[in-house]
C-alpha positions in Angstrom: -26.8 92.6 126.7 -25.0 94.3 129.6 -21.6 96.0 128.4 -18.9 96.6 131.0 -15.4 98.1 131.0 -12.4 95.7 131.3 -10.5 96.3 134.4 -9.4 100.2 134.7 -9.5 100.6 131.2 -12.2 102.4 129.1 -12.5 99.2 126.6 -16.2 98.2 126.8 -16.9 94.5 126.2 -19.7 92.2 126.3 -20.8 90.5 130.0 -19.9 87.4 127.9 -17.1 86.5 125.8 -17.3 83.6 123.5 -15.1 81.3 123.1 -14.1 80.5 119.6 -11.1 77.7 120.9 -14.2 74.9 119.9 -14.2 76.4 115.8 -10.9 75.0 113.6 -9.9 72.1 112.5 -11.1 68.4 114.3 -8.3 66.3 113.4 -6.8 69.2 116.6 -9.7 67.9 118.9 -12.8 65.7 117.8 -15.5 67.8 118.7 -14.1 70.9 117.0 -16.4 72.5 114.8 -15.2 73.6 111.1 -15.7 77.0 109.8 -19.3 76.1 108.2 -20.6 74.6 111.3 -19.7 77.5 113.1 -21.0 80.2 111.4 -24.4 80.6 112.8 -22.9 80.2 116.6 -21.1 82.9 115.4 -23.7 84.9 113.7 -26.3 84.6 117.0 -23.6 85.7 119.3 -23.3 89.2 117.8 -27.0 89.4 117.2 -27.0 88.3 120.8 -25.0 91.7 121.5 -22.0 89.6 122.5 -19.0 92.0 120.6 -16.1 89.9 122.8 -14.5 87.2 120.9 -11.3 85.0 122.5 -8.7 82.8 120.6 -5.5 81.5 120.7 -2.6 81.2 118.2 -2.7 77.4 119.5 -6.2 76.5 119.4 -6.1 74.3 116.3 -2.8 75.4 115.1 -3.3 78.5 113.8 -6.6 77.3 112.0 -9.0 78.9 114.7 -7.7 82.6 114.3 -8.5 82.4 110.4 -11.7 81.0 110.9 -12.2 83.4 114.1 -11.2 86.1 111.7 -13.4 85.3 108.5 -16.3 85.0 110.6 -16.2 88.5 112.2 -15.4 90.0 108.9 -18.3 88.5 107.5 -20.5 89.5 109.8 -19.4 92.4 111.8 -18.0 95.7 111.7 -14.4 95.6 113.2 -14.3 98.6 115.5 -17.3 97.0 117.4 -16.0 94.1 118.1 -13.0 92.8 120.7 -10.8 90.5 119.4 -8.2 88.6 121.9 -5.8 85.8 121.0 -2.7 85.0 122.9 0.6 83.8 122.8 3.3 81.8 124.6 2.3 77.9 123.1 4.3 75.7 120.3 3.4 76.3 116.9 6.0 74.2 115.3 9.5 72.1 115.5 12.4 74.6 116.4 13.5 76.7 119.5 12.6 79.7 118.6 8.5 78.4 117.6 7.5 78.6 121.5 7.6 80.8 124.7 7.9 84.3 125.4 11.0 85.4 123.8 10.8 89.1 121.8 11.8 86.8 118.6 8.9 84.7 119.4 6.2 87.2 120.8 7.2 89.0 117.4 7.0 86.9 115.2 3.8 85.3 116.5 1.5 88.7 116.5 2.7 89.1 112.9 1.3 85.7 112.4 -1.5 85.9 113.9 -2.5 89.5 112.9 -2.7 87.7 109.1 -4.8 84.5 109.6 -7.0 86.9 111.8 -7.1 89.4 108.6 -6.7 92.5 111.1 -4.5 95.7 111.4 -4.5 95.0 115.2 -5.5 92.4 117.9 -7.7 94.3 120.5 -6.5 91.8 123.5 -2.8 90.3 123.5 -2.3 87.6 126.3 0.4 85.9 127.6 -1.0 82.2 127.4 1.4 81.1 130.5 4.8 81.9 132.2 7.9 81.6 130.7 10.4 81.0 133.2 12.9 80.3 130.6 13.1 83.9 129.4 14.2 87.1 131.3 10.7 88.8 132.4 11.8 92.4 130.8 12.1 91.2 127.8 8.4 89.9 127.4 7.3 92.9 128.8 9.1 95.3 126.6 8.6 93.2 123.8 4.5 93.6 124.5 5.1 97.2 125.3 6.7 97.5 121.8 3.7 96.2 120.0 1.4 98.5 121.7 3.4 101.2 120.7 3.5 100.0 117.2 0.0 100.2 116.6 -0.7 96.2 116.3 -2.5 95.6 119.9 -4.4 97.7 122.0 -4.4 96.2 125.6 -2.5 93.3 127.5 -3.4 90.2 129.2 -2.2 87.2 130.9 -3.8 83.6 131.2 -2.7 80.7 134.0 -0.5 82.5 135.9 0.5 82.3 139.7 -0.5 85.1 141.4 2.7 86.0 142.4 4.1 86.2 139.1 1.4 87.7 137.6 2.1 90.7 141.0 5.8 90.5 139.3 5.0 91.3 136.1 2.8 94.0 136.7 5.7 94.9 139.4 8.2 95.4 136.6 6.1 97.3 134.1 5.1 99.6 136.6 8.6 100.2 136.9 10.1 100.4 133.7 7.0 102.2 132.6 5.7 100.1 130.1 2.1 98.7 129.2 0.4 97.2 131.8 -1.6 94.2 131.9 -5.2 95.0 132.2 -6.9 91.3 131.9 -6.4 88.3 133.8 -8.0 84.6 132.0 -7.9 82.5 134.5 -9.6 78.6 135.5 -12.7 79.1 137.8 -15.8 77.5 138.7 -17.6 75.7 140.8 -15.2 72.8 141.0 -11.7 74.7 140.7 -12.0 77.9 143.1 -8.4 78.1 144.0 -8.1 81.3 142.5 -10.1 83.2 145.1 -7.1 82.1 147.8 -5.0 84.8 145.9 -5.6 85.5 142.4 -8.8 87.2 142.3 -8.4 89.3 145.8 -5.1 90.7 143.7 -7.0 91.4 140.1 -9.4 93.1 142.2 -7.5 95.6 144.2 -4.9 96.3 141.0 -7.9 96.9 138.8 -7.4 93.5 136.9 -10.4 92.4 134.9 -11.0 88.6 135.2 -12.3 86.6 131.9 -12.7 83.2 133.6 -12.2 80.2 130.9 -14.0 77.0 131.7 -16.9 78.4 133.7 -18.9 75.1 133.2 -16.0 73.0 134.5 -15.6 71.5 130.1 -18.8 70.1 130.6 -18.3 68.6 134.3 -21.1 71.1 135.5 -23.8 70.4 132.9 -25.2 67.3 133.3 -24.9 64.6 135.9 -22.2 62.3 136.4 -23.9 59.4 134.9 -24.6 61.2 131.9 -20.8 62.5 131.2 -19.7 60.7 128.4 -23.0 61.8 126.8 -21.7 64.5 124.1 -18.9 63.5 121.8 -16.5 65.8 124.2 -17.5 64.2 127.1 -16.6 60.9 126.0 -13.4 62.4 124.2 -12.1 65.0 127.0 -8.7 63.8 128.7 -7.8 67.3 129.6 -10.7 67.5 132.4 -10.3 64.5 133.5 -7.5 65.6 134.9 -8.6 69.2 135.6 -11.1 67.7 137.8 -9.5 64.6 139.6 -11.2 65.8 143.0 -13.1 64.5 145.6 -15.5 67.0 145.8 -15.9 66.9 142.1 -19.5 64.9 141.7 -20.8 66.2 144.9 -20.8 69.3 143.1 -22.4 68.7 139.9 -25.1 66.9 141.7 -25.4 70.5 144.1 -25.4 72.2 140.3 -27.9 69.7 138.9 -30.3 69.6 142.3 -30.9 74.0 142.0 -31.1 73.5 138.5 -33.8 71.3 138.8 -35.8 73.1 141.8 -35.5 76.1 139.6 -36.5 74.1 136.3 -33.4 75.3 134.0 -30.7 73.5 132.8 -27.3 73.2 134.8 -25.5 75.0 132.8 -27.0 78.1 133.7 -26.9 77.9 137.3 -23.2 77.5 136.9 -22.2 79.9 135.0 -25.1 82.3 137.0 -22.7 81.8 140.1 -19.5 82.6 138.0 -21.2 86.4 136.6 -21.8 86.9 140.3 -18.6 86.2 141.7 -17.0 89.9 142.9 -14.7 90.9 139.8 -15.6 88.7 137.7 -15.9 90.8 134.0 -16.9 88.1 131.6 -16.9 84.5 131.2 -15.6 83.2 128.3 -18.2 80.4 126.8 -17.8 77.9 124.3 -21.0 77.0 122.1 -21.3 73.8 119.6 -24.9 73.1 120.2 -27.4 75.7 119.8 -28.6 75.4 123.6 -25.3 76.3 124.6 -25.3 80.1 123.6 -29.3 80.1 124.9 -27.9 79.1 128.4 -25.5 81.3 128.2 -27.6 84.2 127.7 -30.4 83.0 130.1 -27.6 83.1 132.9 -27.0 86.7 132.4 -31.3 87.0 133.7 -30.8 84.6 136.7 -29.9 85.8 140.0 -29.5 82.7 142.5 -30.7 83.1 146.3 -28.5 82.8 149.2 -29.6 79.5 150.2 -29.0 78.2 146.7 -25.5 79.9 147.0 -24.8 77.9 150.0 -25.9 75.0 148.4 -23.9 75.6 145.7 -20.8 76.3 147.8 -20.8 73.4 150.6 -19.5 70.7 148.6 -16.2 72.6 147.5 -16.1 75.9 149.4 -12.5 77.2 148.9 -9.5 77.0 150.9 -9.5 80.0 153.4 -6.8 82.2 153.2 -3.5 81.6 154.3 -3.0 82.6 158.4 -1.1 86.1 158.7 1.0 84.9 162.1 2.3 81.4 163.0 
């Protein structure tokens, strides 16, 4: 396993992060794996050498960072491991259970700091943009729980590029922690990020954990064969991610190198996303044992120019937008 630093900082973490969003509770999502089932996915990950581990206070309500947390404790030491969550989603009826509020963004580290069973969370991430709360007082209210000991390093998820350039703009002003991590969507089929998003994590010294690097599935297997796996046949939420033209054109691209090559898609896919310029580590989920195989076989396959450019033609990016009119 390749190790690498995350953005400007000195935190070393794994060229792959796994996802542990598909590990809580099904009646959350159908093809959500309990605790037992996930153990072992787990368990080969760090014997893998992956250390980098990402949840949410959201991903099955709350049940995902206990599970994420028993796991790790059973079967790793704590200070080698990076543990990142995030907040900003609903986790209950009321006002004050939601956004990016300091009430909120307190009360929801203190929450998840004990189903994770941890003195601090390694990673802290905004999940999205609250545009119904003054910026400063996110920021401060971050900056306070860095200073308090209970998270080491800041991140942000599904931002706008320009918002993400204004919250870094005001903590750079007001001297308070800055971001260091950007999770973002981006793969083969969604590569809107590279119009802004990625050319600005790049020159601020932003690293960039890309979620979804195998488009939920989209990029694994043809489009005949979607609704093969229960989450393919249960997955609303990329259906409408991927509502594109170019969408089938290509998977077929993925699933024609794939086959030339004689690997499965998924690792030509998520090959192309570990080459991508700033790209610090994907974040993959695993439910079948394949998954975390491909995984690691794409960290070993380096893809030719030609099957770059295969890759590429069916969706290659919207060029950047003209400096004069």
């Amino acid at each position: 396993m390749e190790y690498v630093t995350l953005g400007a900082t000195g935190l070393q973490v794994s060229r792959l992060c796994l996802g542990m969003m598909s590990y809580g509770s099904p009646a959350w999502r159908p093809w959500i794996l309990t605790e037992d089932a996930a153990g072992p996915f787990v368990r080969d990950a760090l014997e893998a050498g992956i250390t980098f581990f990402d949840t949410a206070n959201v991903y099955s309500l709350g049940v995902s960072e206990e599970i994420t947390g028993r796991l790790l404790a059973r079967y790793a030491e704590r200070d080698q491991i990076v543990i990142a969550s995030k907040v900003r989603g609903r986790m209950g009826d009321g006002p004050n259970r939601a956004g990016l509020s300091r009430k909120h963004v307190f009360d929801a580290c203190y929450a998840s700091l004990r189903r994770l069973g941890t003195e601090y969370i390694d990673l802290y991430q905004i999940h999205s943009f609250d545009e119904h709360t003054p910026i400063e007082e996110t920021l401060e209210a971050l900056h306070d729980l860095v200073k308090a000991g209970h998270v080491r390093y800041l991140g942000a998820s599904n931002l706008a590029a320009w918002q993400f350039m204004k919250l870094l703009g005001v903590s750079e002003r007001r001297n308070w922690t800055r971001f260091v991590s950007m999770q973002n969507h981006y793969n083969l089929i969604d590569r809107e990020t590279e119009r802004e998003m990625m050319p600005l994590c790049r020159a601020e010294g932003i690293g960039v954990i890309p979620w979804s690097p195998l488009g939920r599935g989209y990029l694994t297997r043809r489009p005949a064969e979607r609704s093969a796996t229960d989450r393919g046949a249960n997955e609303s939420i990329a259906e409408q991610l991927y509502d594109v033209p170019w969408r089938d054109a290509v998977v077929d691209a993925v699933c024609d190198v794939a086959d030339a090559r004689g690997v499965p898609p998924a690792q030509v896919a998520l090959a192309w996303v570990l080459s991508r310029p700033g790209v610090t580590a994907p974040i993959v989920g695993a439910t079948k044992t394949r998954h975390l195989g491909d995984a690691l076989a794409a960290l070993d396959l380096t893809l030719a120019e030609e099957e770059v450019a295969r890759l590429e033609a069916p969706n290659s990016g919207r060029p950047p937008a003209p400096t004069t009119r």
